[in-house]
VMD Tcl script that draws the C-alpha trace (Angstrom):
set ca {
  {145.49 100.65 161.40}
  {142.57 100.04 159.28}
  {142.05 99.91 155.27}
  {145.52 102.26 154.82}
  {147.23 101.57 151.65}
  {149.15 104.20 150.08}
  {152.71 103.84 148.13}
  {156.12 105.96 147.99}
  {157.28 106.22 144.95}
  {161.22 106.41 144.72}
  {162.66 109.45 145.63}
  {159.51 110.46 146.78}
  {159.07 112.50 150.33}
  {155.95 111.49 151.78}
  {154.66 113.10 154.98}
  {152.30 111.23 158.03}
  {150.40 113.74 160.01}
  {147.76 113.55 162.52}
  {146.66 113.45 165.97}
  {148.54 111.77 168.84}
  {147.48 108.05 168.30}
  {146.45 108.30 164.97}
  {148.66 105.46 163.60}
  {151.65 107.28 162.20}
  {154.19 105.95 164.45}
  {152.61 102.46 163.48}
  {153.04 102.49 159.85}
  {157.25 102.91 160.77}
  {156.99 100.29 163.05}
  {155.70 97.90 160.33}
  {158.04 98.91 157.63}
  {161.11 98.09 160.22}
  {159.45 94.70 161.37}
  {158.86 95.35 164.67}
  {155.67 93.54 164.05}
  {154.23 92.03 161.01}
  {150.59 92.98 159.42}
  {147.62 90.39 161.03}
  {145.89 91.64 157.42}
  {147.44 92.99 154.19}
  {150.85 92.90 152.74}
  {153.43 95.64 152.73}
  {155.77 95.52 149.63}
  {159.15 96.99 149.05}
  {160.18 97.24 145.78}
  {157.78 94.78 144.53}
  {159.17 92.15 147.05}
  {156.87 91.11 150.45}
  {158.65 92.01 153.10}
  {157.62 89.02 154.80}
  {159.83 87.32 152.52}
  {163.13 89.80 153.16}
  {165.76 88.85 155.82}
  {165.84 91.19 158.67}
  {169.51 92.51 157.80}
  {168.89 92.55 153.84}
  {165.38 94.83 154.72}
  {167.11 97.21 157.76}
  {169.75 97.65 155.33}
  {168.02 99.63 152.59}
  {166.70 101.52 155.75}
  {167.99 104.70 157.56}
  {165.67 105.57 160.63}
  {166.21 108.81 162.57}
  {164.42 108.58 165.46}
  {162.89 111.21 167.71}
  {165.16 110.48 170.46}
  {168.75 109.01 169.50}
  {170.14 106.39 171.79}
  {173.37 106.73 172.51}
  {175.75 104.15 174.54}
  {178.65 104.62 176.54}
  {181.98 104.39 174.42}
  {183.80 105.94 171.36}
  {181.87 107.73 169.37}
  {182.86 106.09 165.98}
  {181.96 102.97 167.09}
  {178.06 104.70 167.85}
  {177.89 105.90 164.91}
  {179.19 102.88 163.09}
  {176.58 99.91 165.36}
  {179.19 97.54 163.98}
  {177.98 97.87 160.42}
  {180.51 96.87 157.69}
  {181.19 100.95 157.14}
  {184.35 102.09 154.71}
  {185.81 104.79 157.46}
  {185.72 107.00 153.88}
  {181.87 106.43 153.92}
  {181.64 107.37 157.27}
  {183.40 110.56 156.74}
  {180.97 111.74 153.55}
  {178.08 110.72 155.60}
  {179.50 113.32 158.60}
  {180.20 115.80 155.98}
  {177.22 115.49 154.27}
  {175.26 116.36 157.06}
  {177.53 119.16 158.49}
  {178.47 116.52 161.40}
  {181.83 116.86 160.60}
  {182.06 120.23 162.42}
  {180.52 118.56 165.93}
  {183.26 116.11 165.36}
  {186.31 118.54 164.88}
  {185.28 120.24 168.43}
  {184.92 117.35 170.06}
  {188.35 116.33 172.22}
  {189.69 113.14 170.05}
  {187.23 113.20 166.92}
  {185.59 110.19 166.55}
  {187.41 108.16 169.13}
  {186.09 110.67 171.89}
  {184.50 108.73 174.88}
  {180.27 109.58 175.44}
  {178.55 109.36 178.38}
  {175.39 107.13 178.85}
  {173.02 108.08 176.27}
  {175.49 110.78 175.69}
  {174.66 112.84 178.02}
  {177.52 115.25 177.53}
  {176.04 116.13 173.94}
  {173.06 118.52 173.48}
  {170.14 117.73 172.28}
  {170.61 119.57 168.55}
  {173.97 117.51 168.75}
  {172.81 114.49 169.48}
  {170.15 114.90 166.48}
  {172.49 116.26 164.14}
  {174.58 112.65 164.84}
  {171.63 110.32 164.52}
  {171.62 111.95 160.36}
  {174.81 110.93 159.89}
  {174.60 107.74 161.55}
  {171.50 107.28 159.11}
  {173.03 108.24 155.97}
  {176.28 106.24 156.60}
  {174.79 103.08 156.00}
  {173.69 104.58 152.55}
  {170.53 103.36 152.58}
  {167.31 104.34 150.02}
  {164.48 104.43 152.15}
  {164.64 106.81 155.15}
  {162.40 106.89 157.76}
  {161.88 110.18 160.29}
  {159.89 109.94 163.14}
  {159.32 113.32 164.04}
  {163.18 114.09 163.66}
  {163.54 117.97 164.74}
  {160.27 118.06 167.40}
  {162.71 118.28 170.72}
  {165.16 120.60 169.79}
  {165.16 124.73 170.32}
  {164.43 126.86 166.93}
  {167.84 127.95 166.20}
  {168.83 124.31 166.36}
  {165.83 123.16 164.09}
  {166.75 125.86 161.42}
  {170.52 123.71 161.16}
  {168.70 120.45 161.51}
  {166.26 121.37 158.38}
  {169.20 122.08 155.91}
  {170.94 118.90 157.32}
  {167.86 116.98 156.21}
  {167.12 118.51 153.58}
  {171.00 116.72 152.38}
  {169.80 113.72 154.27}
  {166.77 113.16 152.08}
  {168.40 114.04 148.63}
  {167.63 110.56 146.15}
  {166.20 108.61 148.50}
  {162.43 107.57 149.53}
  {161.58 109.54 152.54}
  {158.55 108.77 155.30}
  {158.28 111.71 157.60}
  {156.20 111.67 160.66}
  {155.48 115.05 161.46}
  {153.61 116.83 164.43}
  {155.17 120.27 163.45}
  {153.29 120.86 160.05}
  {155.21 123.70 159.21}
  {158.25 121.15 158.66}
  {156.18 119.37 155.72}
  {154.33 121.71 153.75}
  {157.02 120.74 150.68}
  {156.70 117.20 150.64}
  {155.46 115.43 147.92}
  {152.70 113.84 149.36}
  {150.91 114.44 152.63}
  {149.37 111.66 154.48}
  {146.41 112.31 156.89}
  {145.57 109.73 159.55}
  {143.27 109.64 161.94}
  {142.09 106.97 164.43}
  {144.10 104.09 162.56}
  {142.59 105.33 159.53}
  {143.82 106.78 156.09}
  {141.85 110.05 156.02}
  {142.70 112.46 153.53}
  {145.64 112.80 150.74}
  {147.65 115.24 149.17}
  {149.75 118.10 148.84}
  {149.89 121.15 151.14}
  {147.84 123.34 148.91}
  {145.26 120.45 147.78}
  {144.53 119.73 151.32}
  {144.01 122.87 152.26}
  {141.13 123.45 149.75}
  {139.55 120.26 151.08}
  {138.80 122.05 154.32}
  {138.62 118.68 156.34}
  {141.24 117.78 158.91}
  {144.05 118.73 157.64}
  {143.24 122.17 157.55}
  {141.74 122.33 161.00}
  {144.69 121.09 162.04}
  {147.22 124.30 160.48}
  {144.85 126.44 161.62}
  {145.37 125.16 165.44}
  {149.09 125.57 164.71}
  {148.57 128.87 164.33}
  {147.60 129.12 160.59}
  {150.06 128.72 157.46}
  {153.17 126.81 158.57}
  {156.39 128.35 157.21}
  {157.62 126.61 154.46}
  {160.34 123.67 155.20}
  {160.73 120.45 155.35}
  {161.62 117.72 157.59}
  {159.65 116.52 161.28}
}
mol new
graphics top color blue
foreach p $ca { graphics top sphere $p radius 0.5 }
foreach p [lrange $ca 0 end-1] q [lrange $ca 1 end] { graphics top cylinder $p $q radius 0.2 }
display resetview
């Protein structure tokens, strides 16, 4: 990355687009402390987040991931990672995102055994479980990397309603390749080559004509109107 300095309001539901390699992936990485900045400062809430304990920052975070990682054992205890979670909170975060159904059909609930990675689950499932294990750590900043790219379109028309709850009140970064997912966000971030490019909504973009635009129009034109990665 190089020069990018942007800022998410609260609430806010801003989108990173771009090529493969472009740096979107990066700025996540950053937020969650996988590495720290060699220039610049990234600020949460006013507050360096050099200067934030690892638990006290990953707590006000809820990260769905392309590709949940599931491990062999109940799945309560998945969902949970051994955060201090009320069973009650657990239970509105399932319902919330319409997990609660996956749960009923499942033989013994919660306490049902997976597989490695869960293997037994499909893919739509196992995406539909990495919300709720998001959202039941209640957190305010959520982070999507690309959240609905490997699953069918039936299952991505479920997934973007689940969202949709998943996002409601809380700060949302959204790394998107599909940019028919993010034409409704609030902000649209364009990257390209490790650089901050262009910025904006859907419709301002478009009447830029720069990258952004080239980019729908490879996609096949106007994306459908959604949101979510």
């Amino acid at each position: 990355l190089r020069g990018v300095s942007f800022r998410a309001a609260p609430g806010e539901t801003v989108a990173l687009v771009g090529h493969t390699g472009a740096g979107k992936s990066t700025v996540l990485s950053l937020l969650l402390r996988f590495y720290a900045p060699t220039r610049g400062r990234i600020l949460v809430d006013g507050v360096d987040l050099a200067s934030l304990a690892h638990d006290d920052l990953r707590g006000r975070i809820g990260l769905v991931p392309q590709d949940l990682f599931l491990f062999r054992g109940d799945l309560s205890r998945n969902l949970v990672l051994d955060r201090a979670i009320p069973q009650a909170q657990l239970d509105r975060a399932l319902a919330a995102v319409g997990a609660d159904a996956l749960i009923e059909r499942l033989p013994g609930g919660l306490a049902h055994q997976l597989s490695e990675r869960g293997r037994s689950l499909s893919v739509g499932e196992r995406q539909i479980l990495s919300f709720a294990r998001a959202l039941a750590g209640e957190p305010t900043i959520l982070l999507l990397d690309e959240a609905t790219s490997a699953v069918d379109p039936e299952s991505e028309t479920r997934l973007q309603r689940a969202l949709g709850r998943l996002r409601a009140g809380r700060t949302a970064l959204v790394v998107a390749h599909r940019l028919g997912t993010i034409v409704d966000a609030d902000r649209i971030l364009v990257f390209h080559h490790g650089e901050l490019l262009e910025t904006g909504s859907h419709r301002e973009l478009l009447r830029q004509g720069g990258l952004y635009e080239r980019l729908v129009r490879l996609q096949g034109g106007e994306p459908r109107r959604a949101v979510g990665a």
